[in-house]
C-alpha positions in Angstrom: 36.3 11.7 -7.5 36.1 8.3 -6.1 33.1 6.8 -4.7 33.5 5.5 -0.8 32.5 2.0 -1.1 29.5 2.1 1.5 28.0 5.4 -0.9 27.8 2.9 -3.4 26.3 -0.3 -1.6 23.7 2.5 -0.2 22.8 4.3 -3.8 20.8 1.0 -4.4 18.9 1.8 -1.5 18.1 5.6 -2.7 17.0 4.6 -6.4 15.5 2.4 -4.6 13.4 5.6 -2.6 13.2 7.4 -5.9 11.5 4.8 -7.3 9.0 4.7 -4.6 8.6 8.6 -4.9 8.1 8.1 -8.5 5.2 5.8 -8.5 3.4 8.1 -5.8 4.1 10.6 -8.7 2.5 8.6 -11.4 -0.2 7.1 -9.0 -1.5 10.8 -8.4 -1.6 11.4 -11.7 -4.1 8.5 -12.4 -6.3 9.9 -9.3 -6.2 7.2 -7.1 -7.8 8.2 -3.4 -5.0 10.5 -2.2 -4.8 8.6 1.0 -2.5 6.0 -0.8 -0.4 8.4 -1.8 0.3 9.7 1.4 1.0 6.5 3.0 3.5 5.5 -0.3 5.0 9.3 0.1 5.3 8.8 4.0 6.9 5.1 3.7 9.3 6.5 1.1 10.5 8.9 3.4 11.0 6.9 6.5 12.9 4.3 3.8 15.2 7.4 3.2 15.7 8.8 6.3 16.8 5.3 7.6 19.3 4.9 5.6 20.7 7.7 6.2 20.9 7.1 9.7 22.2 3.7 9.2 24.9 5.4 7.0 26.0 8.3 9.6 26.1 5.5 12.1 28.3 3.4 10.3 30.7 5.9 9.2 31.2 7.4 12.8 31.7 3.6 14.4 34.2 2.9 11.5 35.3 6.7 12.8 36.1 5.4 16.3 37.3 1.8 15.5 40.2 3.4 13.6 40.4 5.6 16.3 41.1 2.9 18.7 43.5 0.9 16.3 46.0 3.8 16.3 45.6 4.4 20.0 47.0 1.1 20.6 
């Protein structure tokens, strides 16, 4: 299966989430005030779900300019 080129420029930005998810993990575990991990858990998830936005968006304008190109 071949990987569409923007999935690949954008995994950076997931393992980059993970990551993030991660070290709340490991900060939980070494009971630091829970707060923190909500705000590191919260941050992580707004990094995620922007991406994905910004990756729908992309592929539906890339969508419509080759739309256009074979209209003309």
């Amino acid at each position: 299966m071949r990987v569409h080129p923007f999935d690949a420029k954008h995994n950076k930005a997931r393992v980059g989430v993970d990551k993030m998810l991660f070290l709340s993990g490991t900060i939980e575990k070494m009971h630091i005030p829970t707060i923190n991990v909500i705000l590191i858990r919260y941050t992580a998830l707004i990094a995620l779900n922007y991406y994905l936005q910004k990756r729908e968006s992309n592929r539906t304008q890339h969508r419509a300019n080759s739309t256009i190109l074979t209209v003309r």
